[in-house]
PDB file of N, CA, C and O in Angstrom:
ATOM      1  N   UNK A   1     -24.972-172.144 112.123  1.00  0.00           N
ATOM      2  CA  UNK A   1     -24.925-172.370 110.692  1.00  0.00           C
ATOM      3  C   UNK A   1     -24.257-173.731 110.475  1.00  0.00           C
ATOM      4  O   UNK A   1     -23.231-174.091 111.052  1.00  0.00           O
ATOM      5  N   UNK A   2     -25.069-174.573 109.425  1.00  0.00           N
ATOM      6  CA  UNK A   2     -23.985-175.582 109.493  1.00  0.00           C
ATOM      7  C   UNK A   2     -23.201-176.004 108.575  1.00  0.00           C
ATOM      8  O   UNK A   2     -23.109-175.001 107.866  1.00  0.00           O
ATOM      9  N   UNK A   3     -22.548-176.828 108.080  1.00  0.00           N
ATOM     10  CA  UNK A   3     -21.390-177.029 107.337  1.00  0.00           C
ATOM     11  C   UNK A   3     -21.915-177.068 105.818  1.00  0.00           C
ATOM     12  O   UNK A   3     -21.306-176.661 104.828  1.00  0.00           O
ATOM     13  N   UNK A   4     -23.217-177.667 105.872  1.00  0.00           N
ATOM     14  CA  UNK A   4     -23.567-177.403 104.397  1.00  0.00           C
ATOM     15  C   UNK A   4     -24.138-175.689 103.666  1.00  0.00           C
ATOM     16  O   UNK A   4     -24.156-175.426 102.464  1.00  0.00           O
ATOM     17  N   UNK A   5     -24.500-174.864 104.658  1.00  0.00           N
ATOM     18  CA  UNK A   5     -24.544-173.856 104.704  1.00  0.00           C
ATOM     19  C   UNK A   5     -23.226-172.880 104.229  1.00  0.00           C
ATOM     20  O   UNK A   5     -22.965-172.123 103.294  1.00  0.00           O
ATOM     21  N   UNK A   6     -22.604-173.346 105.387  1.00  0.00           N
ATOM     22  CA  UNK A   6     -21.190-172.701 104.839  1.00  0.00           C
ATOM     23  C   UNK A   6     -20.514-173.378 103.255  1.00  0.00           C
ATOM     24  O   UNK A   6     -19.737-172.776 102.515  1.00  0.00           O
ATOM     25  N   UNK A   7     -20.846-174.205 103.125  1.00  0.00           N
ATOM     26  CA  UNK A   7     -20.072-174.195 101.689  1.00  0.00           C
ATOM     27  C   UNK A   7     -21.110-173.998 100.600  1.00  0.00           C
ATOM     28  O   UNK A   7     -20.784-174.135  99.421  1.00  0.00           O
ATOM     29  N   UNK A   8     -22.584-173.622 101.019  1.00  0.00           N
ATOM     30  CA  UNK A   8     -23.242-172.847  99.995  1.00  0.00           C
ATOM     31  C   UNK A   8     -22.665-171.753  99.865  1.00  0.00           C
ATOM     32  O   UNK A   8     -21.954-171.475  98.899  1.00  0.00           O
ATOM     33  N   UNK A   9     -22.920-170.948 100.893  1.00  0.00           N
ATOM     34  CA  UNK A   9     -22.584-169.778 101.164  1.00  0.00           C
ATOM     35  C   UNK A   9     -21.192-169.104 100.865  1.00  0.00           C
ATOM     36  O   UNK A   9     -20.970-167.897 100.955  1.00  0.00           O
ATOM     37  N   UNK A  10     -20.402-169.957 100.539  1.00  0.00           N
ATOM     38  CA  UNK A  10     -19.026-169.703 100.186  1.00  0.00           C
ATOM     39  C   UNK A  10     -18.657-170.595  98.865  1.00  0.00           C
ATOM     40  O   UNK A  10     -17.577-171.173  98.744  1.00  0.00           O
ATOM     41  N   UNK A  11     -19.715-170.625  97.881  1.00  0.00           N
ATOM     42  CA  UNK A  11     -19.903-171.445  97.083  1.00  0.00           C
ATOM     43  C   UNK A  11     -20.326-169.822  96.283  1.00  0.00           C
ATOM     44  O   UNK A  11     -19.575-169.267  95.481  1.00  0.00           O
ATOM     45  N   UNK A  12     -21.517-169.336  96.672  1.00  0.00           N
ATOM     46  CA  UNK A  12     -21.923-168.225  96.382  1.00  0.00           C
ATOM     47  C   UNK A  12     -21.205-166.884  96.209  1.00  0.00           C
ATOM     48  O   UNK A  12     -21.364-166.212  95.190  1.00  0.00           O
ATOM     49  N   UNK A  13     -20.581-166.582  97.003  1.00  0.00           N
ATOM     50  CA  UNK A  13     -19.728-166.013  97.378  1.00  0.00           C
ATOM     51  C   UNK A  13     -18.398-165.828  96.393  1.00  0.00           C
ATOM     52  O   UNK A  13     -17.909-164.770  95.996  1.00  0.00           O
ATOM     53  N   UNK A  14     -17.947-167.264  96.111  1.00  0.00           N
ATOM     54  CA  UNK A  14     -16.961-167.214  95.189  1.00  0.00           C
ATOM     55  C   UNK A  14     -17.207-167.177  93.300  1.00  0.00           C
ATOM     56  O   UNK A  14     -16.521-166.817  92.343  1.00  0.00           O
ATOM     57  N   UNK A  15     -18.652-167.800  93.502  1.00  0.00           N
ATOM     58  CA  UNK A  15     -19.765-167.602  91.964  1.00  0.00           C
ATOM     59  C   UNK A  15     -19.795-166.417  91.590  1.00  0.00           C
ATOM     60  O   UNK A  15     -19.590-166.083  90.423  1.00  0.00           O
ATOM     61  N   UNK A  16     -20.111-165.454  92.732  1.00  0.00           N
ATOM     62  CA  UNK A  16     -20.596-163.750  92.629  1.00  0.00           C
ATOM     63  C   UNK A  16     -19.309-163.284  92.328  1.00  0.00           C
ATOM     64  O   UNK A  16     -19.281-162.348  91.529  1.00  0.00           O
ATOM     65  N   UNK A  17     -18.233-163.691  92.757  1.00  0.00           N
ATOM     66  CA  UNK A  17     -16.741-162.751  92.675  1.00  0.00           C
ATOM     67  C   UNK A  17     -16.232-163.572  91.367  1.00  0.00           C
ATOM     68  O   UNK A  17     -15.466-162.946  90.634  1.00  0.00           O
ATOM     69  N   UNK A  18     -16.593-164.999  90.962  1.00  0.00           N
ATOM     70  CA  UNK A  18     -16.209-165.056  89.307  1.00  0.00           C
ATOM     71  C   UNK A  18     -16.991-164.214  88.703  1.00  0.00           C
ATOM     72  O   UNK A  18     -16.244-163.293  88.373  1.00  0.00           O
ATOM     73  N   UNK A  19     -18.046-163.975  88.360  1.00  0.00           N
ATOM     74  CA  UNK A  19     -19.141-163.517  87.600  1.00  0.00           C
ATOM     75  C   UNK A  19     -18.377-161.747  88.029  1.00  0.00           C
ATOM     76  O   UNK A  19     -17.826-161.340  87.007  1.00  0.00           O
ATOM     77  N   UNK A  20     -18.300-161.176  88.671  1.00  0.00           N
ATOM     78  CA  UNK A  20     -17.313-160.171  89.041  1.00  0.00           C
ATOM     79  C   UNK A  20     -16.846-160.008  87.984  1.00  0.00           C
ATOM     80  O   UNK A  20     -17.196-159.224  87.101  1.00  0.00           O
ATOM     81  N   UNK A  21     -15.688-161.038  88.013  1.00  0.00           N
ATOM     82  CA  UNK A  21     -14.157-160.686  87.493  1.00  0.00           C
ATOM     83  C   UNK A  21     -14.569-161.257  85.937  1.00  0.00           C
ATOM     84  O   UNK A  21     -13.611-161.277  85.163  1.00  0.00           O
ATOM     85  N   UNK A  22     -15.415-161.559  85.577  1.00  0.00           N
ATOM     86  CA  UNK A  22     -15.732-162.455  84.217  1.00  0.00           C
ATOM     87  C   UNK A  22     -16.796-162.549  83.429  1.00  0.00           C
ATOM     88  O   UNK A  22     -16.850-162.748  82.216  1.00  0.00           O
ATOM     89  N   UNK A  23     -18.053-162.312  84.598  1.00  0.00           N
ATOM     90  CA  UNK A  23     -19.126-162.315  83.561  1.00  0.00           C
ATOM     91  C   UNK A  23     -19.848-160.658  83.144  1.00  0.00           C
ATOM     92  O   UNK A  23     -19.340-159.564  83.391  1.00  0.00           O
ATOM     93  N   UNK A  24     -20.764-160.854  82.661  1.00  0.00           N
ATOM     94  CA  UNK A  24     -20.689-159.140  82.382  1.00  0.00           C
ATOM     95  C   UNK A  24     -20.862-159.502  80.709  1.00  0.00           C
ATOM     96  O   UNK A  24     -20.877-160.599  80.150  1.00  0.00           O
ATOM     97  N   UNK A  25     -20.985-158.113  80.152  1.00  0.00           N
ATOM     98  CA  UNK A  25     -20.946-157.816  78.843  1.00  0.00           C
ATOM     99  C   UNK A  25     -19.245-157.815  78.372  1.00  0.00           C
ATOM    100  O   UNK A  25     -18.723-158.268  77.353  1.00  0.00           O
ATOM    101  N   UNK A  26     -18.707-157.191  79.422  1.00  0.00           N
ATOM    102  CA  UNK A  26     -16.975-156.946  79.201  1.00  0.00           C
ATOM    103  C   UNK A  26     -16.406-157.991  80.225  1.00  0.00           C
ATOM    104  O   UNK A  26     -16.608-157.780  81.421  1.00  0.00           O
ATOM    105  N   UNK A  27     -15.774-158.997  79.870  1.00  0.00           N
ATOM    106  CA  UNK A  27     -14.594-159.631  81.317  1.00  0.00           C
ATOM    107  C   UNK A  27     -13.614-158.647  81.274  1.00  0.00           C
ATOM    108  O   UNK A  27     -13.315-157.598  80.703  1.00  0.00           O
ATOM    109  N   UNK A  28     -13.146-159.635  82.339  1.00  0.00           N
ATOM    110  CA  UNK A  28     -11.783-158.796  82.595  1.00  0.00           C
ATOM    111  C   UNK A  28     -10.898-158.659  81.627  1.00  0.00           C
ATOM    112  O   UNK A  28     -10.395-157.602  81.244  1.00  0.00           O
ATOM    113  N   UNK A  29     -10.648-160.054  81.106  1.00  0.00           N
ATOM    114  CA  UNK A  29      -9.953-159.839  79.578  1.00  0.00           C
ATOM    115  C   UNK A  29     -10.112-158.873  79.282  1.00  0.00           C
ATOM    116  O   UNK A  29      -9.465-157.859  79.543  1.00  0.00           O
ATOM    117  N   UNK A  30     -11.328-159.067  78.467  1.00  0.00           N
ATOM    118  CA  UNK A  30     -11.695-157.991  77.233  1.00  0.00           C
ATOM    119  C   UNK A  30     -11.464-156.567  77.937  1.00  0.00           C
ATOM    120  O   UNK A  30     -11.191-155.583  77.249  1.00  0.00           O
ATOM    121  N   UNK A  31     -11.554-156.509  78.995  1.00  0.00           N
ATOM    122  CA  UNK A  31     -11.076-155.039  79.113  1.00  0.00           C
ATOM    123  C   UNK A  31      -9.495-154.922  79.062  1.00  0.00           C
ATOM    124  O   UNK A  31      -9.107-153.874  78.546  1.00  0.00           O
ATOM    125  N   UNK A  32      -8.588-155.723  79.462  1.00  0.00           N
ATOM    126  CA  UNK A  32      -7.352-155.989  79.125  1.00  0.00           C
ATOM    127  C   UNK A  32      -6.910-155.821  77.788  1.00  0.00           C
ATOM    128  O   UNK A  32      -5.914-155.157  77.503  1.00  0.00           O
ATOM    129  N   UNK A  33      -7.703-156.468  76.872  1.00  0.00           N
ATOM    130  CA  UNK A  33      -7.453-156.709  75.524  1.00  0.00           C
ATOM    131  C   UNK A  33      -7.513-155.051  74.946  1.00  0.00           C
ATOM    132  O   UNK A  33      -6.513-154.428  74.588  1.00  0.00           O
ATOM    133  N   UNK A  34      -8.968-154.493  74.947  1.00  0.00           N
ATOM    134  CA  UNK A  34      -9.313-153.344  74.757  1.00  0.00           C
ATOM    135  C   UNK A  34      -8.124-152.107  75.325  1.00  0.00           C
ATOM    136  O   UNK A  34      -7.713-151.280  74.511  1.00  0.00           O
ATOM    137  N   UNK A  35      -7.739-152.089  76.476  1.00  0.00           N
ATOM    138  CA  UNK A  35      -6.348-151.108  77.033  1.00  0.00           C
ATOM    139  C   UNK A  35      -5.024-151.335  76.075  1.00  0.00           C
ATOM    140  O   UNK A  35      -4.313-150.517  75.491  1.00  0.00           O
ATOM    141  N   UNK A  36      -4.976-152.860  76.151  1.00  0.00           N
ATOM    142  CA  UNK A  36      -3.780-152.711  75.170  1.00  0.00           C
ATOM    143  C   UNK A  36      -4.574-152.353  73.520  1.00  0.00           C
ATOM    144  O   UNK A  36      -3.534-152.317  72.863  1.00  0.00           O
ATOM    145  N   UNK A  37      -5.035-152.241  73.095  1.00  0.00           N
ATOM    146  CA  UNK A  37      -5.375-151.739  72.218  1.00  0.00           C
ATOM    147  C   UNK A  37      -5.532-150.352  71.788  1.00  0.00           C
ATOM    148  O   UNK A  37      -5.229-149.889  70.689  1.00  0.00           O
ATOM    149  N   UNK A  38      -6.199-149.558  73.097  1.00  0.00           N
ATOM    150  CA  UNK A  38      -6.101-148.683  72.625  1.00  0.00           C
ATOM    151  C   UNK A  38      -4.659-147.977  72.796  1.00  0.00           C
ATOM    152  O   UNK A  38      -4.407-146.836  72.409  1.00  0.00           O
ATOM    153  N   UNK A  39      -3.918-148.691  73.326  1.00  0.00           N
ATOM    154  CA  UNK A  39      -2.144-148.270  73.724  1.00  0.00           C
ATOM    155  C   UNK A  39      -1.420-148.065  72.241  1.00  0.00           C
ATOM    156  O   UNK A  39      -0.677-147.164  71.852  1.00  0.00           O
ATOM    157  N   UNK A  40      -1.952-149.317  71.524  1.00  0.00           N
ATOM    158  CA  UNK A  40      -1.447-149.239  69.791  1.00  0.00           C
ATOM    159  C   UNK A  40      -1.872-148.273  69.200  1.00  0.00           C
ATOM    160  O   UNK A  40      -1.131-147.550  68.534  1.00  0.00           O
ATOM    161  N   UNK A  41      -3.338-148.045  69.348  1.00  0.00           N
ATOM    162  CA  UNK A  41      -3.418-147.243  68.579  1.00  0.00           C
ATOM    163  C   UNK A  41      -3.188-145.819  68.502  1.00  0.00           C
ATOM    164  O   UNK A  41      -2.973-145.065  67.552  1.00  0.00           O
ATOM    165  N   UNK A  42      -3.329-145.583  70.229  1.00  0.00           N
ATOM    166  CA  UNK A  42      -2.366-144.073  70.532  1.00  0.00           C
ATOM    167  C   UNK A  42      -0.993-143.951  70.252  1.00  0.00           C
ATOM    168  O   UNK A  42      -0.347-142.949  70.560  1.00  0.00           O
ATOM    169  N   UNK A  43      -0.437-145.112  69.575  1.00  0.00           N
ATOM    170  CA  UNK A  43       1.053-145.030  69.536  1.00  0.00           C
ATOM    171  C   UNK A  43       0.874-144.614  67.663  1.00  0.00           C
ATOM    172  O   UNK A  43       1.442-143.802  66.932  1.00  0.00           O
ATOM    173  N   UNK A  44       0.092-145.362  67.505  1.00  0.00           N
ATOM    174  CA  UNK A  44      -0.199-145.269  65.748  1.00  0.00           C
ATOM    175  C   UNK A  44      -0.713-143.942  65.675  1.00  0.00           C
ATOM    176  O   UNK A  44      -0.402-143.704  64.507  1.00  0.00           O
ATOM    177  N   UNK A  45      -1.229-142.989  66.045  1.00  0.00           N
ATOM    178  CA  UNK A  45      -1.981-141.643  66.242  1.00  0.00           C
ATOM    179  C   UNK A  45      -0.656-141.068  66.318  1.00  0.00           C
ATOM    180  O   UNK A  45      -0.066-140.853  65.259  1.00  0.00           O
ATOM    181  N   UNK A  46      -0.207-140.839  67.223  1.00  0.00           N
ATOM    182  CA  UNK A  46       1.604-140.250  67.256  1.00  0.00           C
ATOM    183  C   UNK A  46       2.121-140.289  65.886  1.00  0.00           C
ATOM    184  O   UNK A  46       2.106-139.429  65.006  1.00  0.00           O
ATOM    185  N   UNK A  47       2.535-141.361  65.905  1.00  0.00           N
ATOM    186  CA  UNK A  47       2.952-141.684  64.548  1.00  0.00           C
ATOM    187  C   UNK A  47       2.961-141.058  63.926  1.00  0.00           C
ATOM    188  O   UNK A  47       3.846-140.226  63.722  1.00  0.00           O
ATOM    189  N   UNK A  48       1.463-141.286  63.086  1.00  0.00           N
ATOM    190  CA  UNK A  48       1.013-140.188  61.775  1.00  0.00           C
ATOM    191  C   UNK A  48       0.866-139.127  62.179  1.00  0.00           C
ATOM    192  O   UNK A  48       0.587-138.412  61.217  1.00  0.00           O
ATOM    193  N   UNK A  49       0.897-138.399  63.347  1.00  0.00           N
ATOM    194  CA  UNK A  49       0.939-137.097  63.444  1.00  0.00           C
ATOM    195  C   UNK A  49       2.107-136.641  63.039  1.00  0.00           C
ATOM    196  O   UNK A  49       2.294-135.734  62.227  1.00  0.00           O
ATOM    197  N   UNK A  50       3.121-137.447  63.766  1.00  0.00           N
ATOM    198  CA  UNK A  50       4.971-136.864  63.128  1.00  0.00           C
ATOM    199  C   UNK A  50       4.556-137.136  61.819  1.00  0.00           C
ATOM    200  O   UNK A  50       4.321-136.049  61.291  1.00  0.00           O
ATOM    201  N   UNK A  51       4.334-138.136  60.966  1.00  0.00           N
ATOM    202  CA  UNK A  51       4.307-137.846  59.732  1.00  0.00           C
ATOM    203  C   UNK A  51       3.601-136.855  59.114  1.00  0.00           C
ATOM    204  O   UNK A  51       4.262-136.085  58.416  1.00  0.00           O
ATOM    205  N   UNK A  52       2.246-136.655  59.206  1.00  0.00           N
ATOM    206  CA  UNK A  52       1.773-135.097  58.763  1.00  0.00           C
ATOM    207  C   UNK A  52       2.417-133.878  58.953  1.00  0.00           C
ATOM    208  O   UNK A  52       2.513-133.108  57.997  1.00  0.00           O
ATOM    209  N   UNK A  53       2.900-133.570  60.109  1.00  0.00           N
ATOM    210  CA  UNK A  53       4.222-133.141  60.370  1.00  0.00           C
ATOM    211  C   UNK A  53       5.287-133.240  58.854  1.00  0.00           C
ATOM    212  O   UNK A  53       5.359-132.573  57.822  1.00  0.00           O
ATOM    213  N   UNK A  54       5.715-133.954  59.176  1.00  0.00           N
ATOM    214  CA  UNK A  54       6.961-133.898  58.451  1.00  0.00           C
ATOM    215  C   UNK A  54       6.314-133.745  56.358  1.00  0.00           C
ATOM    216  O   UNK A  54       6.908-133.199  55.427  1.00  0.00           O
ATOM    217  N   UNK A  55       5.369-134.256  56.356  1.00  0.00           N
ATOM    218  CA  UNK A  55       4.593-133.844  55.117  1.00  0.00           C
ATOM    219  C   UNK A  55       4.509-132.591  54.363  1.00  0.00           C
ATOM    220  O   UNK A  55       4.946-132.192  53.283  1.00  0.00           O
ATOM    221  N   UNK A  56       3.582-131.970  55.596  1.00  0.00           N
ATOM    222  CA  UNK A  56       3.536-130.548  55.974  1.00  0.00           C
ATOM    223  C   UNK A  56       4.558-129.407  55.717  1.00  0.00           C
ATOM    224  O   UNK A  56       4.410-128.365  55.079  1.00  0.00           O
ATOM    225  N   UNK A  57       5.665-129.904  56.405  1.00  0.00           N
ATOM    226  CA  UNK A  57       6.768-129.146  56.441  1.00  0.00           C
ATOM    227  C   UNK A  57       7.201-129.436  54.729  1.00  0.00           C
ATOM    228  O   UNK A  57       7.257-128.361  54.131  1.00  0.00           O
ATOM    229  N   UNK A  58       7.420-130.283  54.102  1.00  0.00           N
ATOM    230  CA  UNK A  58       7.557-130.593  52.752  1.00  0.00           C
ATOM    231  C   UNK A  58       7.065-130.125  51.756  1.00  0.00           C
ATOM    232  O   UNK A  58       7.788-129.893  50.787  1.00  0.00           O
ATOM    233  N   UNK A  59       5.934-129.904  51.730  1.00  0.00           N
ATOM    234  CA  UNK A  59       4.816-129.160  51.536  1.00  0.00           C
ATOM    235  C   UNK A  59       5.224-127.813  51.207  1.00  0.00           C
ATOM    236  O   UNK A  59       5.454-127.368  50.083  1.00  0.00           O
ATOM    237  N   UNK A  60       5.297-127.104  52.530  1.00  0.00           N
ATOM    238  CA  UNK A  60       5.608-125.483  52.613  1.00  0.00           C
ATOM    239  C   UNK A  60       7.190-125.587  51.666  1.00  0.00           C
ATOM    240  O   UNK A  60       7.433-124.733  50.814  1.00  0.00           O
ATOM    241  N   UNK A  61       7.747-126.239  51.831  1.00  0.00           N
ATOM    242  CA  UNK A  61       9.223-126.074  51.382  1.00  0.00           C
ATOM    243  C   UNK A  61       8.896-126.092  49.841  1.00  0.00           C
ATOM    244  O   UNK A  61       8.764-125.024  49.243  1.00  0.00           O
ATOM    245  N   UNK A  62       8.798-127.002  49.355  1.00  0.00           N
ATOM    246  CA  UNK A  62       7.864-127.113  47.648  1.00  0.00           C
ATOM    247  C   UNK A  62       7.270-125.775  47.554  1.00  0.00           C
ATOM    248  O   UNK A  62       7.874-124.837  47.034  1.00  0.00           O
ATOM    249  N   UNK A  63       6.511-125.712  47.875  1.00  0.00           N
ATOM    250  CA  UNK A  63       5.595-124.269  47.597  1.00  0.00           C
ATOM    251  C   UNK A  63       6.320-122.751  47.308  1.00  0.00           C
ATOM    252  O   UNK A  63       6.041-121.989  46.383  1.00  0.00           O
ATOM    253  N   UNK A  64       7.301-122.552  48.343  1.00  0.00           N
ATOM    254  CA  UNK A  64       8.165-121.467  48.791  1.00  0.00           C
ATOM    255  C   UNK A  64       9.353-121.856  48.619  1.00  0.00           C
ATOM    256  O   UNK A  64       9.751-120.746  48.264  1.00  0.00           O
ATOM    257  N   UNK A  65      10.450-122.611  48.557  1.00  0.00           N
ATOM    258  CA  UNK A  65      11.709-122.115  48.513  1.00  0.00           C
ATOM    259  C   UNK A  65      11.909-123.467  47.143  1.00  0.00           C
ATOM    260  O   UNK A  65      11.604-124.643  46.946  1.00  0.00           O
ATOM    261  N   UNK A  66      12.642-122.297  46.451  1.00  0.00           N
ATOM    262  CA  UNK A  66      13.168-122.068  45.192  1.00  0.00           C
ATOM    263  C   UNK A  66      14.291-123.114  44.546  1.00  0.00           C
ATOM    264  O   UNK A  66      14.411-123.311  43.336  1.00  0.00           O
ATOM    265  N   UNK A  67      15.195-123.832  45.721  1.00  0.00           N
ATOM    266  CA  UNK A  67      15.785-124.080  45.657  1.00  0.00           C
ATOM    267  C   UNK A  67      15.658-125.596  45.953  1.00  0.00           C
ATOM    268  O   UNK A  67      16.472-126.451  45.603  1.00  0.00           O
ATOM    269  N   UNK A  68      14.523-125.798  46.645  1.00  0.00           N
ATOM    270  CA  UNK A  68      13.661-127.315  46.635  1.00  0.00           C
ATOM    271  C   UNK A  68      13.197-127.737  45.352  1.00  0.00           C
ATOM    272  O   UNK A  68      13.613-128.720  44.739  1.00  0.00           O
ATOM    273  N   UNK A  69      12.261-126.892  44.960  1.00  0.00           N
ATOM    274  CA  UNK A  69      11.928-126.959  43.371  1.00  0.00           C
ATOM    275  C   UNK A  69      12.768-127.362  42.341  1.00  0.00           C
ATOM    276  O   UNK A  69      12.622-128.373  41.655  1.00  0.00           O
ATOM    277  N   UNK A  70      13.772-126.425  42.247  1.00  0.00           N
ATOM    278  CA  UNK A  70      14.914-126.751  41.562  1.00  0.00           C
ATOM    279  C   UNK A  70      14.868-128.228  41.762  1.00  0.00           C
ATOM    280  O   UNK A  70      14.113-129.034  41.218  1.00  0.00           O
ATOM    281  N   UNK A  71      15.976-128.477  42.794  1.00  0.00           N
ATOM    282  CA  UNK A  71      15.959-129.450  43.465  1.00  0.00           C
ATOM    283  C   UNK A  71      15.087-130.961  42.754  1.00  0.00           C
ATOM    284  O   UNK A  71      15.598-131.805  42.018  1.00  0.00           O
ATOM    285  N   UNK A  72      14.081-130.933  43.114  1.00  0.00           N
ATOM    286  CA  UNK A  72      13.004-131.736  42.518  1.00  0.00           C
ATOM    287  C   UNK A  72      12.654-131.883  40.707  1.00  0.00           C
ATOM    288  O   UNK A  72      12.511-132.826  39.929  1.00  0.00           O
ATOM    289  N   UNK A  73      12.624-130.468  40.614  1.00  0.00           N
ATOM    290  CA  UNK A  73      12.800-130.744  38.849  1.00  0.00           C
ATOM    291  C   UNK A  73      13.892-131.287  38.338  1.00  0.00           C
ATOM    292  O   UNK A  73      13.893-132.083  37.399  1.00  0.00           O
ATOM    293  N   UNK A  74      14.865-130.881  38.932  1.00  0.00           N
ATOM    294  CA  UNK A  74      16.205-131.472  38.298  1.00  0.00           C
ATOM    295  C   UNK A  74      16.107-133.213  38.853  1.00  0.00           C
ATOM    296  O   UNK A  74      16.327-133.938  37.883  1.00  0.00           O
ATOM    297  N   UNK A  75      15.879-133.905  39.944  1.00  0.00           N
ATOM    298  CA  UNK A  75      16.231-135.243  40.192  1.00  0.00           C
ATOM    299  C   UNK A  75      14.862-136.011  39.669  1.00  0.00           C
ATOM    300  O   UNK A  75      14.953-137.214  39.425  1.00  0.00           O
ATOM    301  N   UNK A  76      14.036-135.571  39.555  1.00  0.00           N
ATOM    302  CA  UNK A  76      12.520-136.171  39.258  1.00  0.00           C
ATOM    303  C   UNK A  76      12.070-135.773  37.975  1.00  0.00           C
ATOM    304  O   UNK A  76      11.227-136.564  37.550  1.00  0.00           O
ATOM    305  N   UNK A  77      12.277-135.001  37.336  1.00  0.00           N
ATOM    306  CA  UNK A  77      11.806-134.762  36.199  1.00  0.00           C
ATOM    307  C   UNK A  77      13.182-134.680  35.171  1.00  0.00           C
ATOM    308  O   UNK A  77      12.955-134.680  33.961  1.00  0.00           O
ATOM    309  N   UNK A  78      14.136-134.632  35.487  1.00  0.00           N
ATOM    310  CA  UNK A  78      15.054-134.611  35.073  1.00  0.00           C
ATOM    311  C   UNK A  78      15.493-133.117  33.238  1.00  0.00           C
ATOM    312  O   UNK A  78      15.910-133.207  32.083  1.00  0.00           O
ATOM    313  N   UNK A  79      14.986-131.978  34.242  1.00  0.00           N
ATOM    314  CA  UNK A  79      15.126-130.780  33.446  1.00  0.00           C
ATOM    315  C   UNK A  79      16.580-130.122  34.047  1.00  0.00           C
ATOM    316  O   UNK A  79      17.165-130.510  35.058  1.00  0.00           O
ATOM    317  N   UNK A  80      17.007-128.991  33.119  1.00  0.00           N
ATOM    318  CA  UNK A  80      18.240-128.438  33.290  1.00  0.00           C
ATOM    319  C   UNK A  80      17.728-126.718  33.198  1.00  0.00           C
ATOM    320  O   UNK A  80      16.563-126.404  32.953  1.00  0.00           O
ATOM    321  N   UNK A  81      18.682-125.856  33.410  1.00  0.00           N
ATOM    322  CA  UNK A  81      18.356-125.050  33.550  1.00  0.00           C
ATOM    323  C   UNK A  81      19.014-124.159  32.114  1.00  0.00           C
ATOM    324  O   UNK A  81      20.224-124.117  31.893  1.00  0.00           O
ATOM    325  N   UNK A  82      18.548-123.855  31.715  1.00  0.00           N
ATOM    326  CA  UNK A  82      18.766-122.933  30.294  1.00  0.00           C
ATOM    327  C   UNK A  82      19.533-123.749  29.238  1.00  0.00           C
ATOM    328  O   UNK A  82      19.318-124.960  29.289  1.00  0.00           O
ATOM    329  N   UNK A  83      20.312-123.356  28.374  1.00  0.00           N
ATOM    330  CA  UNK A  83      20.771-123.591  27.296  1.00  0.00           C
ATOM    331  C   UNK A  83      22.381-123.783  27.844  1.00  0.00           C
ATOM    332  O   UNK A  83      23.140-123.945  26.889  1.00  0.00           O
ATOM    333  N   UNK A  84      23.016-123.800  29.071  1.00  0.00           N
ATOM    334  CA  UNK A  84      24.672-123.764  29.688  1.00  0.00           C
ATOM    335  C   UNK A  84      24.514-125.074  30.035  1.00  0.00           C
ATOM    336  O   UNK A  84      25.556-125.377  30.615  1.00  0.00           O
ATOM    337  N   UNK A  85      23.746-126.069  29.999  1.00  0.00           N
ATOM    338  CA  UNK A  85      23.395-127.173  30.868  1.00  0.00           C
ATOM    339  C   UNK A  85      23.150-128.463  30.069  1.00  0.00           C
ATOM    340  O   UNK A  85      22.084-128.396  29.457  1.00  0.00           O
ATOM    341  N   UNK A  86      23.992-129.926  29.840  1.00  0.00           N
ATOM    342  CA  UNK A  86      23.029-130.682  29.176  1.00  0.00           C
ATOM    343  C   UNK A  86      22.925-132.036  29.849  1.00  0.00           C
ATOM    344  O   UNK A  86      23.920-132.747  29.994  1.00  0.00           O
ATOM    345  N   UNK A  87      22.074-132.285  30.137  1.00  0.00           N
ATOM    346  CA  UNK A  87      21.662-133.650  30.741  1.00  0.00           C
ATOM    347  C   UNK A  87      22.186-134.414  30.226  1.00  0.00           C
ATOM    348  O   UNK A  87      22.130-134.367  28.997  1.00  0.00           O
ATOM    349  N   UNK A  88      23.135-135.751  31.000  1.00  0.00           N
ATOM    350  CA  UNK A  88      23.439-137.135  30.448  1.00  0.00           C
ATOM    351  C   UNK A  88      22.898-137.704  31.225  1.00  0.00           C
ATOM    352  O   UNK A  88      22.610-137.297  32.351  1.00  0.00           O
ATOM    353  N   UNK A  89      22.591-139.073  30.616  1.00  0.00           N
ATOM    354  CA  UNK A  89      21.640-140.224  31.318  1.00  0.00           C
ATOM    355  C   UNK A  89      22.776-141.337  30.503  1.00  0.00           C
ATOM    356  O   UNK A  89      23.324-141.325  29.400  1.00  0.00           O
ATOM    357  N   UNK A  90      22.794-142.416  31.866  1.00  0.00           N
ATOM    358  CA  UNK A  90      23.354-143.515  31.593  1.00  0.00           C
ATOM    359  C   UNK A  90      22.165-144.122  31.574  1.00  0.00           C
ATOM    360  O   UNK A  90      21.166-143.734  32.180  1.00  0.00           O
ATOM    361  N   UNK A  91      22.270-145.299  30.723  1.00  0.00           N
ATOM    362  CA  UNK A  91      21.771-146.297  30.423  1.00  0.00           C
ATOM    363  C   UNK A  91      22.621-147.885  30.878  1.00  0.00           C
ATOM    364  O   UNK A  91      23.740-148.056  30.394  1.00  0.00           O
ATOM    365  N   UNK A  92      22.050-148.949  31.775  1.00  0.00           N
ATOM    366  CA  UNK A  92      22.624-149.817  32.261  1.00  0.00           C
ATOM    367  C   UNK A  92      22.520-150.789  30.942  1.00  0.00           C
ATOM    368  O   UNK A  92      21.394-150.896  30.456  1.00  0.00           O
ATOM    369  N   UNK A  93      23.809-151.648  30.199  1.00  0.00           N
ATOM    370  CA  UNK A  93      23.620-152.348  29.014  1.00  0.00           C
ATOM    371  C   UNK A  93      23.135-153.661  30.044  1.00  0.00           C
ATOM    372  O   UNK A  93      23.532-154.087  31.128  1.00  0.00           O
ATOM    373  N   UNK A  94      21.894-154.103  28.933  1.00  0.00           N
ATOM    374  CA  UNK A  94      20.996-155.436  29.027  1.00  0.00           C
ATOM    375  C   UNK A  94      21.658-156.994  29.091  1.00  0.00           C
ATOM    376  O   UNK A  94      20.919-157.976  29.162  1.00  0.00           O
TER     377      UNK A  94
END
């Protein structure tokens, strides 16, 4: 074999192993890029799961206990409970 051979041949050789690592529909990048990606977004999936979670649980509490409600009418709507009770509201002067 002779010398121009060999550096076809290892010309080729190293063409086929870029095109490998690079050419394609996906490089290597893009498959890099794509892993870390989907890493975010399984972290973002977590996420909002604890939050539905914690929604959820908010949810049931509102619905069923008595004392949430309360709770909520009195700081958000700002009601009192019968006629023993009277709301003051400050007003900040302008």
């Amino acid at each position: 074999m002779s010398a121009l051979q060999r550096v076809i041949l290892w010309a080729l050789i190293a063409g086929a192993a870029f095109f490998a690592l690079q050419g394609g529909e996906y490089s290597s990048m893009d498959l890099w890029t794509q892993r870390q990606r989907k890493l975010k977004l399984e972290a973002r999936v977590e996420s909002l799961s604890r939050e539905v979670d914690s929604l959820q649980a908010m949810s049931n509490a509102i619905a069923k206990d008595r004392a949430m409600q309360e709770r909520i009418a009195r700081e958000q709507f700002g009601m009192v409970r019968g006629d023993k009770e009277i709301l003051y509201r400050f007003v900040e002067p302008k």
